[in-house]
C-alpha positions in Angstrom: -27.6 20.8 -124.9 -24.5 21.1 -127.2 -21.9 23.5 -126.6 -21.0 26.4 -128.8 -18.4 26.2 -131.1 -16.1 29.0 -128.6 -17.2 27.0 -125.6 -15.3 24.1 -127.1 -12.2 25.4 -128.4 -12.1 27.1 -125.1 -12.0 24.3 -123.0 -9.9 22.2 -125.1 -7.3 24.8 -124.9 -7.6 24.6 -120.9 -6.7 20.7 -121.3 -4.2 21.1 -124.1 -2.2 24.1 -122.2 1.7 23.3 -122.3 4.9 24.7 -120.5 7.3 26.3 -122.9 9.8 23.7 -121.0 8.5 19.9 -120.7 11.2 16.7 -119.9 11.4 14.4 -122.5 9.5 11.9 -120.5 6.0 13.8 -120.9 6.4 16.0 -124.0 3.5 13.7 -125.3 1.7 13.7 -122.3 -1.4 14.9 -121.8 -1.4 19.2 -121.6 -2.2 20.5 -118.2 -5.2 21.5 -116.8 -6.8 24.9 -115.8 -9.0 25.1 -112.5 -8.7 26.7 -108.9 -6.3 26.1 -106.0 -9.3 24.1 -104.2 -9.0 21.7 -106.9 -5.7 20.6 -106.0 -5.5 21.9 -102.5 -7.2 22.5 -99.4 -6.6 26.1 -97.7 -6.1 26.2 -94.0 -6.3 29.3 -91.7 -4.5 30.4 -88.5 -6.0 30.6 -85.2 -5.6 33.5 -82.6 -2.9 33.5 -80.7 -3.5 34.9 -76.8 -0.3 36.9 -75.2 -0.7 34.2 -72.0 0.3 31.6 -74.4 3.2 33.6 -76.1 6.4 32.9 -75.6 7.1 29.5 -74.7 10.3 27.3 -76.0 8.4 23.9 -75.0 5.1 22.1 -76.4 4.5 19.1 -78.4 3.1 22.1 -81.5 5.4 25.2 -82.9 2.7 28.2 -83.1 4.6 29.7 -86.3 4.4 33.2 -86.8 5.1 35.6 -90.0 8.1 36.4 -88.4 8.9 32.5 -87.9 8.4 32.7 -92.0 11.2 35.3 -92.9 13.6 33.8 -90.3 13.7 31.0 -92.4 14.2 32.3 -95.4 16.6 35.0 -93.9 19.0 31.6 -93.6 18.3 30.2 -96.7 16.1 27.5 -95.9 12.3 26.5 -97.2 11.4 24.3 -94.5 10.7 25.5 -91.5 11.5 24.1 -88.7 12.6 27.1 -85.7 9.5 29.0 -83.8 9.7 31.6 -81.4 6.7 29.8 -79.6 5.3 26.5 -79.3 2.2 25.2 -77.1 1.4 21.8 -75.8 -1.7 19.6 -76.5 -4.0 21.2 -73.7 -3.3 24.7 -74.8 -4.6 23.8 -78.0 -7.6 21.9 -76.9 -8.3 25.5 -75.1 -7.9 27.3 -78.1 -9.9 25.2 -80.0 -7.6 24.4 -82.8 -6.7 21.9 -85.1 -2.6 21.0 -86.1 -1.6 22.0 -89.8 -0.1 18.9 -91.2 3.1 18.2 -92.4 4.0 19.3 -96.0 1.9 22.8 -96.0 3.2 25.4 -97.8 2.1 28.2 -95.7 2.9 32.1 -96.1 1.5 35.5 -94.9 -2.2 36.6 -96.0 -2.2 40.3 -94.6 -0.6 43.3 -94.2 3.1 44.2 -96.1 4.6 41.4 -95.2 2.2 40.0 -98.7 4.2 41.7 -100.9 7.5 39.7 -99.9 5.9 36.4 -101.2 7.6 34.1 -98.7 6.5 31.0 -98.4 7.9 27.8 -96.4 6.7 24.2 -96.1 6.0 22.7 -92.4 8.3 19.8 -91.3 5.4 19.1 -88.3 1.7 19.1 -87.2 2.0 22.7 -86.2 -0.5 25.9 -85.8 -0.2 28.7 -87.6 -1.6 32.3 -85.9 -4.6 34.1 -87.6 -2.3 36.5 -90.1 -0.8 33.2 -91.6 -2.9 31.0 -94.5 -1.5 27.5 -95.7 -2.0 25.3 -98.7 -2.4 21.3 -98.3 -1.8 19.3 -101.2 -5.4 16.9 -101.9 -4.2 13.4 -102.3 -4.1 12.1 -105.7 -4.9 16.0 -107.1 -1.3 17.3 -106.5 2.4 17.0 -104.3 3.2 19.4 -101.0 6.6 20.4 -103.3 4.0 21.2 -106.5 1.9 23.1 -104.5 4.9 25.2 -103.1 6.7 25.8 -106.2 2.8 27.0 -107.3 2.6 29.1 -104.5 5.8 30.9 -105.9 4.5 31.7 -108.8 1.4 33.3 -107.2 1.9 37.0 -106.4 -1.3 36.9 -103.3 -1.1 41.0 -103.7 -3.1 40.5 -106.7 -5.6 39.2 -105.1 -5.8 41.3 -101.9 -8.0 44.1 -101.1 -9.0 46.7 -98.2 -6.4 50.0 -96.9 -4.5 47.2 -95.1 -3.6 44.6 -97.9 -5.2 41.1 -96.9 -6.0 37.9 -99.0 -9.1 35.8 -97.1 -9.7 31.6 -97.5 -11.9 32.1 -100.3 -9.4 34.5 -102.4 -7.6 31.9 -102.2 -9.4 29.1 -103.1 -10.4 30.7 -106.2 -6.8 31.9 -107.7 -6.7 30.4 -111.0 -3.5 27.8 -111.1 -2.8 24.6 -113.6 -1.5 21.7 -112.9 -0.1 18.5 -115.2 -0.8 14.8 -113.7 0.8 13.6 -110.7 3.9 12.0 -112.3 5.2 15.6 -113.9 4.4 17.3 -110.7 6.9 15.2 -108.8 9.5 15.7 -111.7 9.5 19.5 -111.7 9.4 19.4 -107.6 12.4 17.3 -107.7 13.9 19.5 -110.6 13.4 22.5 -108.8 14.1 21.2 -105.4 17.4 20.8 -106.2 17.8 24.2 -107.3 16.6 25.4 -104.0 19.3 23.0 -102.5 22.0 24.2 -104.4 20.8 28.1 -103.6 20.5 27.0 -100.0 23.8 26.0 -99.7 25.4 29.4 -101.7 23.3 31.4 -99.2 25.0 29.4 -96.4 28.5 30.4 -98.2 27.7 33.9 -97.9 26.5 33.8 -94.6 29.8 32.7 -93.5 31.8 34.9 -95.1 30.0 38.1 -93.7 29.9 35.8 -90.0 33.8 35.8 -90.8 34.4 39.5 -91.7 32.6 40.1 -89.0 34.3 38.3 -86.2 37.9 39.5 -87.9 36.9 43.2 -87.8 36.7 42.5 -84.0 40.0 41.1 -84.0 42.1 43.6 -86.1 40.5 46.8 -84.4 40.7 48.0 -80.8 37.8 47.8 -78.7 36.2 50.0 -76.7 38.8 51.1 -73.7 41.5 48.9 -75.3 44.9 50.2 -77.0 45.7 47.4 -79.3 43.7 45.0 -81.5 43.4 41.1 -80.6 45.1 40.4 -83.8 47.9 42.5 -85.7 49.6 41.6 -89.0 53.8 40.0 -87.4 55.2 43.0 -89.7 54.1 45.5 -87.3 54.1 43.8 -83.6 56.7 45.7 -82.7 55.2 49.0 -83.8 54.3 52.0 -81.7 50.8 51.4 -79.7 47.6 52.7 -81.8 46.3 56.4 -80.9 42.8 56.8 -80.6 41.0 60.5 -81.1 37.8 62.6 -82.0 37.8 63.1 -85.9 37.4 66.9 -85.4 41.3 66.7 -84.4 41.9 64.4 -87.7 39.7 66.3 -91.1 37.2 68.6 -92.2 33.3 67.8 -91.8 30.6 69.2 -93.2 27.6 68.2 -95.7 26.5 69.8 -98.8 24.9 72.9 -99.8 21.0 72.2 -99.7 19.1 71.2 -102.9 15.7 71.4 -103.4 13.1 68.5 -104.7 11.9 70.9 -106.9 15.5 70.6 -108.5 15.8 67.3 -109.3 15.5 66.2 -113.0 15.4 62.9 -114.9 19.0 63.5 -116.4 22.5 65.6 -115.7 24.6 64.7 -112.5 23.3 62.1 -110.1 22.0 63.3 -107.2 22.0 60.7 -104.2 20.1 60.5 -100.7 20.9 58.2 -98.1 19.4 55.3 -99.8 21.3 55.5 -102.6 24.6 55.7 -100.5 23.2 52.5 -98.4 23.0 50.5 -102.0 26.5 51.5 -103.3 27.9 50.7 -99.7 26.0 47.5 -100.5 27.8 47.3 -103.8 24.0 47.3 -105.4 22.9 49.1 -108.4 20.7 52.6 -108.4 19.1 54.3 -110.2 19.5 57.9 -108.9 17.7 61.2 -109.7 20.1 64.1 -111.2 20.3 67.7 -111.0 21.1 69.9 -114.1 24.7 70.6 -114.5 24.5 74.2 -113.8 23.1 73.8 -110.4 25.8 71.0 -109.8 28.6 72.8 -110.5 26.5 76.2 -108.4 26.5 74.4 -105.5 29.6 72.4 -105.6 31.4 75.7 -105.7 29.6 76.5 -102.9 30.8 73.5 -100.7 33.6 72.1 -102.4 33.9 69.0 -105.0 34.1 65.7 -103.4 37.2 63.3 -104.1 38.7 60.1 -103.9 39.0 59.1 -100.4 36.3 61.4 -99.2 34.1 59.5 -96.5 30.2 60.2 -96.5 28.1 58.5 -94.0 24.1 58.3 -94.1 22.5 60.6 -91.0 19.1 59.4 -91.4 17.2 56.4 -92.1 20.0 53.4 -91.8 22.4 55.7 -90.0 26.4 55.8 -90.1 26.5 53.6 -93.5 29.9 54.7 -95.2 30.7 55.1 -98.8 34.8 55.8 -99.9 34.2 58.2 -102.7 36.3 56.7 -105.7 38.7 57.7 -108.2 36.2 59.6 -111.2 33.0 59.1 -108.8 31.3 62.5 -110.1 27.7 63.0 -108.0 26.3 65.8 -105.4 24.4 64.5 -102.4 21.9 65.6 -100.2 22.6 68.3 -97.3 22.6 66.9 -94.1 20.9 63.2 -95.5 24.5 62.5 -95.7 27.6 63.4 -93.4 30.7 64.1 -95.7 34.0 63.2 -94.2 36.9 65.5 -96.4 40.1 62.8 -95.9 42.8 64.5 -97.8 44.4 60.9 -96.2 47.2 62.7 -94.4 46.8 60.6 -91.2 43.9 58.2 -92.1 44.2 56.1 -95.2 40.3 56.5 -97.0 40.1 52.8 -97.2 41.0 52.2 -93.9 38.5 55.1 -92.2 35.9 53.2 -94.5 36.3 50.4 -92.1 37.1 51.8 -89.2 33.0 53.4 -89.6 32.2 49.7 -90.0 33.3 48.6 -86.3 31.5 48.2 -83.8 33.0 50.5 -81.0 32.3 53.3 -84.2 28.9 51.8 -85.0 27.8 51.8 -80.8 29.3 55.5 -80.8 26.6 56.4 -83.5 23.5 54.4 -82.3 24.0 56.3 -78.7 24.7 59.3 -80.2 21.6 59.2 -82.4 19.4 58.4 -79.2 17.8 55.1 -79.1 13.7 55.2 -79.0 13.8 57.7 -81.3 13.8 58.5 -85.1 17.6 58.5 -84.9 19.9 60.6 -87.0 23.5 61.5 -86.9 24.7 64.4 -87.2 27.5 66.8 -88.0 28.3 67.7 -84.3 27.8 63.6 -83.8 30.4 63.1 -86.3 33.1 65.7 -84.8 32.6 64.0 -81.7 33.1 60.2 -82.9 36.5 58.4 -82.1 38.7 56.4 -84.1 41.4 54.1 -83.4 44.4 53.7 -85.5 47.9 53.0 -85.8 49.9 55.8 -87.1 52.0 53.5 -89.9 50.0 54.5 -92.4 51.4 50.9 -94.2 50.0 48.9 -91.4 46.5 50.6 -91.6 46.5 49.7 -95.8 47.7 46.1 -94.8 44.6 46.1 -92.5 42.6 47.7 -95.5 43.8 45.5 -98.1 42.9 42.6 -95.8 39.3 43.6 -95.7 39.1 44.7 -99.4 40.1 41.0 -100.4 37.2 39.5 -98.9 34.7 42.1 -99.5 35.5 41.0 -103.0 35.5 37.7 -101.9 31.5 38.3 -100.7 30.9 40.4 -103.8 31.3 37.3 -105.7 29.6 34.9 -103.5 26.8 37.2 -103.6 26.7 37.4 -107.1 26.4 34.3 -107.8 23.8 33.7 -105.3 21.8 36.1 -107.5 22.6 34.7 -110.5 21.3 31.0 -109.3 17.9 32.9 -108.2 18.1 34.5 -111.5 18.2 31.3 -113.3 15.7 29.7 -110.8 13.3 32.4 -112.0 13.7 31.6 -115.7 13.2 28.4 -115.3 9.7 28.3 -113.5 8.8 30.8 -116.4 9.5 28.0 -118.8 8.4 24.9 -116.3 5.1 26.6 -115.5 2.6 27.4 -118.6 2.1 31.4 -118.0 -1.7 33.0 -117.6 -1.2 34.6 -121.1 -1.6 31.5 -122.8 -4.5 30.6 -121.2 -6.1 34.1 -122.3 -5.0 33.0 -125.6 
């Protein structure tokens, strides 16, 4: 029986379907192909993982987790190789299981953790537990690397279903993916590999820098019980001993008059909650919601106008975050959300009390003063209460600010660049990878 006119061009535009982006090598190649991950791949599920067997460090077989998937991404890496538990061969003759092969790419198949669209590739025979799914290249059909980079492109949300999101074997087996012979596979694997490398090692950068600020924090501010700091800038050795006291005895604390949801508008002065200060802390962008101008400048006669060197620090959700209002910063906040800290920077420089809320003697203050097992919040009274350290040399405290500054800077640019290689990484699997509206076309 011949095959309609439509039935042809359709399926000669499956095997002619190209990448915007092709090497040189196979611009005249053959186009890719259109078919289902079970073409190329076999799917593998998880297996149920008993409590008895949880939590042992030794066993010839990692038993990887979701959580064994985000840790190693969380360091920059795509193949996995740390797991919180492992079993040995009898265990999993008992559980009736089969090892995962090397080279899967394998990645979450219910609940939220879908939505983060992490994937990793398995550097042993392994198991994976019953909320994990994995993808095996089938020899001679496709590459491990192909069928990761794939996976990327694959957004499994899509394809889930049910109040708790979840993707099953046969969802899978049926996404639609396309795929070039063997020989370009392995080029944009090794292309895009090396990307990942290169990403890999900028992530490692900025892990170091933040391990760095971290440890020198500890070292230039007193800790708890102590007098002095570890380190101190030779300038001011012999200077008088730091004085440590509640901020009630050092400024003004208070929040801002209350506005309600009912106010807010798409346009006029920003208006930001605590996750809004939590992304400028971050040095992030936002996009805010505003309140009209009349209301603003209402309330902020109510309660004052903030001002450069102001303090405000998040009381709910990621508690004690600090933002250092700056020079033009013109917003209004929400009332109690956020704790605001007037610094008129008679005794405490603004940049330096910025830090100072980044320490960890100030930090432990607020997570025991927020109460732990509970939905914690801190609050006004918390605030008055919390004690800072400092020296009173005002120049030593913006030596120990300008210190800081220079490598936040430092990690502002390492991070940006790290975004910008992921950035680029993106764009270029848009253009390596033929996209599913050509193959509606």
């Amino acid at each position: 029986m011949l095959m309609s006119n439509k039935a042809v061009v359709k399926q000669d535009a499956k095997l002619a379907l190209t990448p915007k982006l092709r090497f040189p090598e196979f611009r005249d190649a053959d186009g890719w192909r259109e078919g289902r991950i079970a073409d190329i791949a076999d799917v593998l599920q998880g297996y149920g993982f008993p409590e008895s067997y949880q939590g042992q460090t030794a066993g010839e077989y990692p038993f990887y987790k979701v959580s064994d998937i985000s840790n190693t991404l969380a360091i920059g890496k795509v193949f996995i190789k740390g797991a919180a538990n492992h079993i040995t061969e009898g265990v999993m003759k008992k559980l009736k299981a089969k090892p995962i092969p090397e080279g899967t790419t394998i990645f979450a198949k219910i609940g939220e953790a879908i939505r983060s669209n992490r994937r990793a590739i398995t550097t042993k025979p392994c198991l994976i537990d019953n909320n994990v799914a994995g993808v095996k290249r089938v020899e001679g059909k496709s590459t491990d690397l192909f069928m990761y980079f794939t996976m990327e492109t694959i957004s499994l949300i899509d394809y889930s279903g049910g109040a708790v999101p979840s993707v099953n074997k046969s969802a899978i087996e049926n996404i639609s993916v396309r795929f070039p012979k063997i020989e370009e596979q392995q080029k944009i694997a090794e292309c895009l590999s090396t990307l990942d490398e290169v990403i890999a090692a900028q992530s490692q950068k900025l892990d170091a820098l933040k391990t760095h600020k971290k440890g020198l924090m500890q070292q230039l501010f007193p800790r708890e019980g102590e007098t002095l700091p570890r380190i101190r800038f030779p300038e001011f050795l012999a200077a008088p001993k730091w004085v440590a006291m509640p901020l009630r005895e050092l400024l003004p604390i208070t929040s801002s008059k209350r506005v309600h949801e009912s106010d807010w508008t798409t346009e006029g002065v920003p208006f930001y909650r605590a996750r809004e200060i939590v992304a400028l802390h971050n040095r992030q962008k936002i996009s805010p919601l505003f309140i009209n101008e009349e209301l603003y400048k209402r309330n902020a006669k109510a309660s004052g106008e903030i001002a450069a060197g102001h303090l405000l620090v998040t009381g709910v959700g990621s508690i004690g975050v600090p933002y250092l209002v700056a020079d033009n910063d013109r917003f209004y906040f929400k009332d109690g959300n956020i704790i605001w800290l007037k610094n008129d920077g008679a005794r405490l420089l603004g940049k330096y009390l910025f830090y100072i809320y980044q320490t960890r003697y100030v930090q432990n203050q607020i997570t025991t003063m927020a109460g732990v097992g509970t939905v914690g919040t801190y609050t006004i009274d918390n605030a008055n209460k919390t004690i800072v350290a400092f020296p009173e040399d005002r120049n030593e405290q913006q030596r120990i600010a300008n210190c800081l500054t220079s490598l936040d800077d430092l990690i502002t640019a390492h991070s940006a660049k790290l975004s910008a290689l992921k950035t680029h990484k993106k764009g270029l699997m848009q253009q390596l990878f033929p996209s599913p509206e050509e193959v509606e076309a």
